[in-house]
C-alpha positions as CSV (number, residue, x, y, z in Angstrom):
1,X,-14.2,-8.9,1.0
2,X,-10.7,-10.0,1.4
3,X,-9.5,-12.2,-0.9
4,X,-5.7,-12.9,-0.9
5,X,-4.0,-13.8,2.6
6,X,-1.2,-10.8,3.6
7,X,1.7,-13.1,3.0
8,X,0.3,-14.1,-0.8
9,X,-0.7,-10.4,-1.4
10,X,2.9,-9.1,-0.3
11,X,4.1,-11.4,-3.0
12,X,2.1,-10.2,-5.6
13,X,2.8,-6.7,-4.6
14,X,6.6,-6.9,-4.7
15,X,6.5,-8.6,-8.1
16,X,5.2,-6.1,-9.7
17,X,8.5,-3.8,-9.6
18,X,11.7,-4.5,-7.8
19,X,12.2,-0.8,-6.6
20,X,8.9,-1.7,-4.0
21,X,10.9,-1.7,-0.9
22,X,8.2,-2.4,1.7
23,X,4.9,-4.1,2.2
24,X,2.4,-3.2,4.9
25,X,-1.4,-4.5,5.5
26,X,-3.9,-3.7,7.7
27,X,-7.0,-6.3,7.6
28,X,-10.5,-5.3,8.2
29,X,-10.5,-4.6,11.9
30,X,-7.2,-2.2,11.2
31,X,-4.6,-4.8,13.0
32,X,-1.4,-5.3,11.4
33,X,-1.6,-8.2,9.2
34,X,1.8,-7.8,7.8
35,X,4.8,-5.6,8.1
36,X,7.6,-6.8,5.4
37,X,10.9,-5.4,3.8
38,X,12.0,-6.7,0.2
39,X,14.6,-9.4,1.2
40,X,18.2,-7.7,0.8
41,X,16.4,-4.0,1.3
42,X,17.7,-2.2,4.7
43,X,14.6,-0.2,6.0
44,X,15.3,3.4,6.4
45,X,13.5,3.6,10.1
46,X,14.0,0.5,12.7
47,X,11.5,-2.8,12.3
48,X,9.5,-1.5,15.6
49,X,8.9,2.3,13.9
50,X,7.9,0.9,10.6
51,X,5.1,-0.9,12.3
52,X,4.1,1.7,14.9
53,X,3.8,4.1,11.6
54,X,1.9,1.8,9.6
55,X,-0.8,1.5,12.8
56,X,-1.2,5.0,12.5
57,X,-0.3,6.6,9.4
58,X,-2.6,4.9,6.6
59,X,-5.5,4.9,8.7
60,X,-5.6,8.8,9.5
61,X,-4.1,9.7,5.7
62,X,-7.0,7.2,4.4
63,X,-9.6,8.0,6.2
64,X,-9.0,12.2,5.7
65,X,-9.2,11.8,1.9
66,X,-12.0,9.1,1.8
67,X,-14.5,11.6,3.8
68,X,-13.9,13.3,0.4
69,X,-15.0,10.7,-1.8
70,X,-19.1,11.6,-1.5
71,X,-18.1,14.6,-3.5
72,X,-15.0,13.2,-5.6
73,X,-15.6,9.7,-6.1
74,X,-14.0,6.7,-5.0
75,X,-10.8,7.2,-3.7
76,X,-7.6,5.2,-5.4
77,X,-4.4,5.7,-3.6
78,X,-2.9,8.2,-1.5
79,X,0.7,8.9,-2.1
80,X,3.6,11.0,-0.9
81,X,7.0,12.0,-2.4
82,X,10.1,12.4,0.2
83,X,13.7,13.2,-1.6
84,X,14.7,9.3,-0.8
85,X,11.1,7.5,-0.6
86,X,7.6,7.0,-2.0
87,X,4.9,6.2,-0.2
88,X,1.3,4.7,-1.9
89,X,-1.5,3.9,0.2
90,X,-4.9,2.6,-1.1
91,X,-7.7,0.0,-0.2
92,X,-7.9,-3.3,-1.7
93,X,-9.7,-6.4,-1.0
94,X,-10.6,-5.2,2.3
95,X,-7.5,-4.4,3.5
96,X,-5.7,-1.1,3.7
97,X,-1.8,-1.5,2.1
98,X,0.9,0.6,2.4
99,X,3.9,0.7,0.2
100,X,7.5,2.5,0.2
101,X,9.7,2.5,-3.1
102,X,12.2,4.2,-4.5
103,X,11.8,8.1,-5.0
104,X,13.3,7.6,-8.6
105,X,10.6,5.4,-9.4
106,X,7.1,6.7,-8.1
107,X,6.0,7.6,-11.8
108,X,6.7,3.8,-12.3
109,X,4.8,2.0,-9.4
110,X,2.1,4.7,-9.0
111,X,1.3,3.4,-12.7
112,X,1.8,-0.8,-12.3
113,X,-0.2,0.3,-9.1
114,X,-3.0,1.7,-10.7
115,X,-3.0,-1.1,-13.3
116,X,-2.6,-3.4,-10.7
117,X,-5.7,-2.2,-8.8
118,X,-7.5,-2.3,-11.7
119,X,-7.7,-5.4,-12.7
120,X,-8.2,-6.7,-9.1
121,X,-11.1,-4.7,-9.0
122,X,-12.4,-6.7,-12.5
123,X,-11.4,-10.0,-11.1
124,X,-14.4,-9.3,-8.3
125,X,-16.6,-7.9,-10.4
126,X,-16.2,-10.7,-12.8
């Protein structure tokens, strides 16, 4: 069930911490819903790569570990660690979001992310 439109959601998202650089949301058919940059953040790849890699990327990455999730449990958020950027990707409200921040800070946002997601997932149940 989706709950928050992409543009709302990006807003809530960047709020959390100012070293999330980028935004990215698939909706439930896996269409780009939203591909957005932190106003005054240059992206490291063009406008036109970051949304052919968000069409791709989250849904393969996703879909690999959640096959797991039968033996594991529910799966929270994927992430990787380049030397300049982090990556996060995770379901939520029936979208699949993709974040990049800061390398310096994935400790950081992996946390307010987690928290984050947390309590979204008590607002539904509540």
């Amino acid at each position: 069930m989706v709950t928050l439109k992409p543009e709302d959601l990006s807003q809530e998202l960047f709020a959390l911490d100012p070293h999330i650089r980028y935004v990215g949301i698939l909706d439930e058919t896996k269409n780009l819903a939203l591909s957005k940059m932190r106003p005054g953040v240059k992206s490291v790849t063009s406008e036109s790569e970051d949304r052919h890699l968000m069409n791709i990327i989250p849904t393969i990455v996703l879909g690999a570990f959640e096959r797991l999730s039968k033996y594991v449990g529910d799966l929270e958020v994927v992430s990787a660690h380049h030397a300049n950027i982090s990556l996060f990707m995770f379901y939520s409200g029936g979208y699949i979001i993709a974040i990049s921040a800061e390398s310096n800070a994935f400790d950081t946002v992996l946390s307010k992310l987690r928290d984050w997601r947390l309590k979204a997932i008590e607002k539904v149940k509540s």
